[in-house]
Residue, then its C-alpha position, 0 to 999 in steps of 0.5 A: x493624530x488618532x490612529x485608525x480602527x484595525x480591520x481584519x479580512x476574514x476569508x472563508x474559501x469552502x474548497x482548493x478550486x475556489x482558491x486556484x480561481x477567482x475567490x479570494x482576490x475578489x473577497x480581498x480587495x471587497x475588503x480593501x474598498x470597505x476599509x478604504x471607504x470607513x478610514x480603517x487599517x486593513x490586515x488582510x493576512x488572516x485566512x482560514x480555508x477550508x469547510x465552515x460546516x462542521x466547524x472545526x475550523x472555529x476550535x483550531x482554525x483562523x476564526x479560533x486563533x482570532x479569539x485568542x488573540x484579541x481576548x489576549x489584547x493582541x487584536x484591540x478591543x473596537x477592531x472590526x471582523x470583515x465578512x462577505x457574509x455571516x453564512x461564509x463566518x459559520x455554517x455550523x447548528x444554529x445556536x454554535x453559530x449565534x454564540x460565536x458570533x456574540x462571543x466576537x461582539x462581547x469583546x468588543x469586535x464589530x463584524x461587518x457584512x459586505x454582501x449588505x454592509x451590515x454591522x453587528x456590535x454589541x451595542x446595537x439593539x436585538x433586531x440585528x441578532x434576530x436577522x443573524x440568527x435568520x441567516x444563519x438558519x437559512x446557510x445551516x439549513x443548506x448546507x446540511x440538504x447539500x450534504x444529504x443530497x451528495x451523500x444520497x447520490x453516492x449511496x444510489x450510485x454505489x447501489x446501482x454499481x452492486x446491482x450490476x449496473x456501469x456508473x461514474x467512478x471516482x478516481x477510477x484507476x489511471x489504465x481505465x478510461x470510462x466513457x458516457x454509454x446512455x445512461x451508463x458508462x462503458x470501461x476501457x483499457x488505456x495505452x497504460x495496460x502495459x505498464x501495469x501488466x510489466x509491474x506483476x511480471x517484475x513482481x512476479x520474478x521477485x522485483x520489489x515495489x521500491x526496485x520497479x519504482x527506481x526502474x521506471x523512473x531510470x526507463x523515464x516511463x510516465x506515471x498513471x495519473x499526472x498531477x500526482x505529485x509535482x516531480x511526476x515520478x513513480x513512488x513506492x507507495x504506487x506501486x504497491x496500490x497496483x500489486x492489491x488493487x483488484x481492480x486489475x482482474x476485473x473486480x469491483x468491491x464496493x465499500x461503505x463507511x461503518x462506525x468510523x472504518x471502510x467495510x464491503x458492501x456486498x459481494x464484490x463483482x467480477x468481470x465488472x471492469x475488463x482486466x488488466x492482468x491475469x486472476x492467476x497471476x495476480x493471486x500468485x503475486x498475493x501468495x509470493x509478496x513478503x508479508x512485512x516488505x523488505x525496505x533495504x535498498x538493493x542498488x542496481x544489481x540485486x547485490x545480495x541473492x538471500x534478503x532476510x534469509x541470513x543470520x551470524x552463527x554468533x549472535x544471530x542477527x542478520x547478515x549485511x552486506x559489505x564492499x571492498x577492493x577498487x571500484x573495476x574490481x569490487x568485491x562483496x562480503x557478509x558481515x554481521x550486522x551487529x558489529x558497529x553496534x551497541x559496543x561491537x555486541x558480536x564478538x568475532x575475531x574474523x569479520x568478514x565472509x566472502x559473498x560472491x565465492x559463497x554465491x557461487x558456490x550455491x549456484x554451482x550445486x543448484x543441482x544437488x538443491x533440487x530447486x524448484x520447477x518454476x525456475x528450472x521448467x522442469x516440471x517432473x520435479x513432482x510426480x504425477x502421483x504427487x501433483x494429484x495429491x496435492x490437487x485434492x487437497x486443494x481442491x478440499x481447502x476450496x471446498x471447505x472455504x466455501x461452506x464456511x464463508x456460506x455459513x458466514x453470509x447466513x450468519x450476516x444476514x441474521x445478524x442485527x447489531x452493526x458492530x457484530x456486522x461489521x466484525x463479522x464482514x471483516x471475517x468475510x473479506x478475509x475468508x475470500x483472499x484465502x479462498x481466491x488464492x487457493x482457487x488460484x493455486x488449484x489452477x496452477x496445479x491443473x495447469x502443470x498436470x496438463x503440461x506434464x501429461x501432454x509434455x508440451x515442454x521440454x525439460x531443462x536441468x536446473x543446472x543448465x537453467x540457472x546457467x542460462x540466466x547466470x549468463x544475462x549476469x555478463x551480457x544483459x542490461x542493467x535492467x535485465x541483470x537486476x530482473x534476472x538475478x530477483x527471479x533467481x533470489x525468488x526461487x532460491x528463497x522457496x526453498x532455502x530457510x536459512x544461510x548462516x554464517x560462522x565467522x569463527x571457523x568462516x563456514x557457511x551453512x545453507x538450510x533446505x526446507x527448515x533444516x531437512x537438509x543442510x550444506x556447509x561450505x568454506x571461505x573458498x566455496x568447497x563444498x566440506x559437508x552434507x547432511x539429509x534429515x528427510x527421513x523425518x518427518x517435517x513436524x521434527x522441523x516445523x517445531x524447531x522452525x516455531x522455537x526460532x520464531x518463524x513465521x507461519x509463511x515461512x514455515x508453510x513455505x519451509x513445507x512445500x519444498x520439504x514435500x517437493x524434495x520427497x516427492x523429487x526423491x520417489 
């Protein structure tokens, strides 16, 4: 008995909602009926889905694979391709089109049209490619006037977004709700607000974005946007997109696409979308955020105080933290964490160092740290004389930001070639981070000048203020402790460079403000000595700080406090 002719349903669906609807069970069983009524086997298992208009599904796609197969003899020569129609097989240029198409006749597959129950083989006469080639035009043809049409609607929208106008927004951020307003729309915060707002509060105290997303999901509290992602859980990665995303205060920057990468257009516009969380606040978390997160994972209780401040005395290398004792009784250590590894590189005899006696002990002389104000509400710890200073400074930073990316815009507005354009705008958008972040900064600094003169609060000892968050330490939640203890880290972290561990001698040496002062400690948490280098100038400390391959963040960080300790000491 001679076999029958082997048929293949070729199912080209142009997007995911026609997949979740109806189009590829009716183009299916089309395809069933057909190979019913003519005597051919069906395989319908060939699919490739996705846009047939750039074709690239014809070099990588199902189409692709289908010509492989039958020049490898896989799919036998007489086997026949059935479409719904040739626009659904291609809608690339016309000549690419027609020449995949006789590329399947020449060997030796017959392609077959549902939507007329044409038949195209190679031995039909030239009237059938003619008619191919017509209706091949005609979908090439509409898809590209498709493809014009949106993008021009895109353009204009972005046009009218710039000139002030309230569009449609797609994908707009899940605390904003836009609303039909004429032939605009009108924005409002939604019930989320709060929980954006608690992102830059808990980044704000230290939190990071892996910790706040573990707090949320442990509180079980819902995610922006449903349908994200199928277990409706926060993840890092969102978390992160809030922290950047100016949308918070307000800001609208509209992007276009220039050679491949996304670039402003034009200025971005404040106040465009009503804020979520302050300018202050969301620039000072920009300021505060490490530039290269840290991707350890801190368990419940932000179990080490001083994440990538640490380093072993021996090798240099940074600390990690070990346990041990029973579970009612933990206790923690530091050890190198070069000590498993490459052949125990670090070659100390005593392994480890008590962490808890060591954070104790930090804690405990906080008081002769003189940290900083945000942590101890003290806010004479700079001078007024001091605070002025460092408002004119600022104040001149702004002021110099401002020519220069005034001199940028000329500039732009002169320049013709799209690449220096686009170069060019990327100077821009970075000019106006760092202008944005020191107007900020110039806030915070004329906001404390106002509360120091007029004495709104009371001033509160660091001692006694670290003693009162030590406290939540034994009483408060869990979520309450980890917050706590992160603020804490934060603060010690502006003004200690390093906490270095020998091993050898188990001593631990706290480094203030790029070494200008110095306390070491023993394995009991006794204070065994001191040294203060503020005398000299920071250049002394900045220079060692470069040698040790600091980062410009940690040596302006490293300056800061240096300034406050003097300041403090006059």
């Amino acid at each position: 008995m001679q076999s029958k002719p082997k048929a293949y349903s070729y199912i080209r669906i142009s997007s995911a909602g026609q997949i979740a609807g109806d189009g590829l069970r009716r183009q299916l069983e089309r395809a069933k009926a057909y190979a019913a009524e003519y005597g051919l086997e069906l395989d319908d298992k060939l699919k490739d889905v996705g846009s047939g208009y750039h074709g690239k599904h014809v070099k990588f796609g199902a189409l692709g694979g289908f010509l492989d197969l039958v020049r490898s003899g896989k799919v036998p020569k007489g086997s026949y391709l059935i479409v719904e129609s040739l626009d659904r097989l291609s809608r690339e240029a016309v000549i690419d089109a027609q020449l995949q198409l006789l590329n399947l006749l020449k060997a030796g597959i017959v392609v077959v049209t549902l939507i007329d129950g044409a038949v195209y083989s190679e031995d039909k006469d030239f009237t059938q490619l003619i008619i191919s080639l017509t209706i091949m035009s005609r979908a090439h043809e509409e898809s590209a006037t498709k493809s014009y049409r949106a993008k021009e609607r895109i353009r204009k929208r972005k046009a009218d977004a710039l000139a002030g106008k309230k569009v449609f927004m797609k994908n707009l951020a899940g605390w904003i709700d836009q609303i039909p307003d004429g032939d605009e729309y009108k924005f409002e915060l939604n019930s989320h607000v709060p929980t954006v707002r608690r992102v830059f509060e808990l980044a704000d105290k230290g939190v990071g974005t892996h910790s706040i997303a573990r707090i949320f999901n442990k509180e079980g509290l819902p995610v922006l946007r449903k349908g994200v992602n199928p277990y409706e859980r926060w993840r890092d990665n969102a978390v992160a997109r809030i922290l950047k995303d100016e949308t918070t205060i307000g800001t609208l920057t509209v992007f276009e696409e220039v050679d491949g990468k996304r670039v402003p257009m034009g200025e971005p516009i404040k106040n465009y979308y009503p804020a979520a969380v302050s300018e202050e606040l969301f620039w000072r978390v920009q300021r505060n955020r490490p530039a290269v997160p840290h991707k350890g994972r801190r368990g419940d209780r932000y179990a080490n105080l001083f994440p990538r401040i640490t380093a072993c005395a021996g090798c240099g290398h940074v600390l990690k933290m070990y346990y041990g004792g029973r579970t009612h009784n933990r206790k923690s250590y530091f050890g190198c964490s070069q000590r498993h590894i490459a052949g125990n590189t670090c070659n100390t005899e005593i392994k480890l160092f008590p962490y808890d006696t060591l954070e104790r002990a930090i804690l405990d002389h906080i008081s002769e740290f003189r940290l900083d104000e945000q942590l101890a509400s003290d806010t004479n710890a700079v001078s007024r004389t001091q605070l002025v200073e460092r408002i004119e400074a600022t104040e001149a930073t702004v002021a110099n930001l401002e020519k220069r990316r005034e001199n940028l815009l000329n500039t732009i507005e002169q320049t013709d070639d799209r690449e220096d354009q686009r170069l060019l705008l990327d100077r821009l958008a970075g000019f106006r981070v760092q202008l944005e972040q020191s107007k900020a900064e110039l806030a915070d600094l004329r906001k404390r000048l106002a509360e120091q003169d007029e004495q709104r609060r009371a001033i509160i000892s660091v001692k006694e203020k670290i003693a009162l968050e030590r406290l939540k330490w034994t009483t408060g939640t869990e979520t309450e402790i980890f917050t706590s203890r992160a603020s804490v880290s934060q603060s010690l972290r502006k003004f200690i460079t390093l906490v270095t561990v020998d091993f050898y001698n188990q001593a631990a040496i706290v480094e203030i403000a790029g070494g200008a002062k110095g306390y070491v400690f023993d394995r009991d948490g006794n204070l065994i000595d001191h040294l203060d280098m503020t005398d000299m100038p920071f250049e002394e400390f900045e220079g060692n700080m470069k040698k040790d391959g600091k980062s410009l963040t940690d040596i302006a960080q490293a300056k800061s406090s240096y300034e406050l300790i003097k300041a403090a000491e006059g």
